[in-house]
N, C-alpha and C positions, 0 to 999 in steps of 0.2 A: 869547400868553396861555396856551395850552394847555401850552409847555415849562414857564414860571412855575407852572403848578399843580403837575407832577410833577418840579419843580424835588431835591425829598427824595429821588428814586429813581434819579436820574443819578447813576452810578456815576464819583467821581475819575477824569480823563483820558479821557474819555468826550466826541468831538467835538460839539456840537452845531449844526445848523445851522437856521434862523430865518426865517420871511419871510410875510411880510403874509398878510388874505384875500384873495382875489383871485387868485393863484399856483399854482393847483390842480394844472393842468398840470405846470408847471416845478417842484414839491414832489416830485410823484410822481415825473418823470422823475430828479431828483437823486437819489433813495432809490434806484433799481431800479440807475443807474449805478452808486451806490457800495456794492451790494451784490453785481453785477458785477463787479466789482474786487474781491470778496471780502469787503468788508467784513460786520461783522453789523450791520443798522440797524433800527431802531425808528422806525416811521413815527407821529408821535402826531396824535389827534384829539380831539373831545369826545364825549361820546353813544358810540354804537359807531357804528365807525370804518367798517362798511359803509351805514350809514343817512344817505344825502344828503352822503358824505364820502369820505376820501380811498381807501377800499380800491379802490375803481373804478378809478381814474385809473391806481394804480401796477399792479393785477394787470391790465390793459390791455396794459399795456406788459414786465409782468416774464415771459417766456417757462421753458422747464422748468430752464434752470439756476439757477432763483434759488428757493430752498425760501421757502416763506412758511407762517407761523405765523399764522393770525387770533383776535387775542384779543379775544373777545364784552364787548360793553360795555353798558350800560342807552340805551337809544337816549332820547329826548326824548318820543314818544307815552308809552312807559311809565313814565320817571319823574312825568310831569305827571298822567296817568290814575290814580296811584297817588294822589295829591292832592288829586284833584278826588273821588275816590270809587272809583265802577267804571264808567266810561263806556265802556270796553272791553268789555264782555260781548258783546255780540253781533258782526256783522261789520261791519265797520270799513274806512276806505280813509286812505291817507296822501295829501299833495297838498302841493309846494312853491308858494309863491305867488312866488317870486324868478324874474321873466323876467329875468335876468340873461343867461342860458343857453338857457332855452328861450321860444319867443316864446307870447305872452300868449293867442293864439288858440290851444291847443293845450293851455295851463292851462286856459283858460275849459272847453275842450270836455270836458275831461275832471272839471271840477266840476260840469259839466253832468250829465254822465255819472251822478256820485256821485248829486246832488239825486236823479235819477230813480228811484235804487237805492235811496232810503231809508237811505242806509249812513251811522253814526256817521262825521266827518272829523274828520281831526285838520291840520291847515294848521302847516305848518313855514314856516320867512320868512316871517310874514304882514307884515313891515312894515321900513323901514328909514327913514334919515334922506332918500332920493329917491324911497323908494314909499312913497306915503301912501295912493293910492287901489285896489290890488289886492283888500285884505284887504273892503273894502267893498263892491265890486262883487259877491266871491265868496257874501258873506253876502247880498244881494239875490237873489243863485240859488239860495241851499238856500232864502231865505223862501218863494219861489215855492211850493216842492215842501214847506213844513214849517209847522205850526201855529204861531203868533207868540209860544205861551209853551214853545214851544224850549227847552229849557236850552243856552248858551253858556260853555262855562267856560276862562278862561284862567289860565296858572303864567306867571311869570317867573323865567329863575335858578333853576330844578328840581334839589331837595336840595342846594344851594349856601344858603350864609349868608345869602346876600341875598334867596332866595328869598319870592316874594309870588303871590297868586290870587285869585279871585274868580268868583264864576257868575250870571250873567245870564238873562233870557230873549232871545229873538229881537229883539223888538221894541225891549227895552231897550236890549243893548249895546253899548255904547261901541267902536269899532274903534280910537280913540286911546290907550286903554290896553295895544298891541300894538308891540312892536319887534324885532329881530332874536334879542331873548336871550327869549323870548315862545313857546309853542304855545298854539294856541286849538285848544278841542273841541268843535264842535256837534252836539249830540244828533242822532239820530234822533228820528220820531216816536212814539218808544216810550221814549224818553228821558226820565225824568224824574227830580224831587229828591227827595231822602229823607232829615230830619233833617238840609239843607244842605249834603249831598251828593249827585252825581249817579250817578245806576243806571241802566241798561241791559238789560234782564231778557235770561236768557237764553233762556228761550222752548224749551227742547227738550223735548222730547213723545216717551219712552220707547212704543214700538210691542209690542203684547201679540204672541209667540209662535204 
């Protein structure tokens, strides 16, 4: 899906090679090989290419003879932030909910973590067609540590044509309106809506001289 979108920018006679999610590994390792060989390769991703994606895998593996160029892309907190209002203003933590890779006690612990911190989250993979129940458990840990009228707001498909959103409170939200093309952002306790949007103050306090 990602070649299909920059399908317009591939250059005539320009190899392309293809292959599922799931392949993270064996992606990265085919780019680093065929840029060993000399080749010039374009590794594509969606979001920027370093946020929960491929730059890891491949500069992992590509040592000093392979020049690598990183082109910054809108990563998915800041497209969806950008939507929802300014839920970004203060500090903030990212959190994939996908134990795919990493096991679910070590997600928990580190949402755990967040709730405690009071820290605006922003949960990437909150959901797929075999995780149903992550996204819900996580949201039971910030309720602990957060007032029930929370603002929760989630994008689907951010700055894409199909793009859709909505904001919630705690109490309220729905965790089946969540899927893999989905960020959800739950407030801090300082979080709140303004005009149906969400804000975030930023709270800094200039110190007199």
């Amino acid at each position: 899906q990602y070649v299909h979108k920059v399908a317009d920018l591939i250059p005539p006679g320009a190899q392309v090679v293809a292959s599922g999610l799931g392949e993270e590994e064996q992606r990265a390792a085919a780019a680093v090989s065929e840029a060993l060989a000399g080749q010039a390769v374009a590794l594509l991703g969606s979001g920027d290419i370093g946020i929960y994606a491929m730059a890891s895998p491949a500069l992992g593996l590509a040592d000093e003879r392979v020049e690598v160029v990183g082109v910054p892309g809108v990563t998915a907190a800041l497209a969806a932030a950008s939507v929802l209002g300014a839920p970004l203003g203060h500090d903030h933590a990212v959190i994939s909910l996908s134990d795919l890779h990493t096991d679910w006690d070590v997600i928990e612990r580190r949402v755990r973590a967040v709730a405690e911190a009071d820290l605006v989250t922003c949960f990437y993979n909150p959901a797929s067609r075999t995780r149903t129940w992550q996204l819900g458990r996580a949201l039971a840990i910030l309720a602990g540590h957060r007032p029930p009228g929370t603002p929760v707001g989630w994008v689907r498909d951010a700055s894409r044509p199909s793009q859709g959103s909505g904001i919630a409170t705690m109490a309220e939200f729905d965790p089946a309106v969540a899927d893999m093309h989905t960020l959800v952002v739950v407030g801090s306790s300082r979080t709140t809506v303004v005009a149906g949007r969400m804000v975030t103050p930023r709270e800094y306090r200039w110190a007199a001289p």
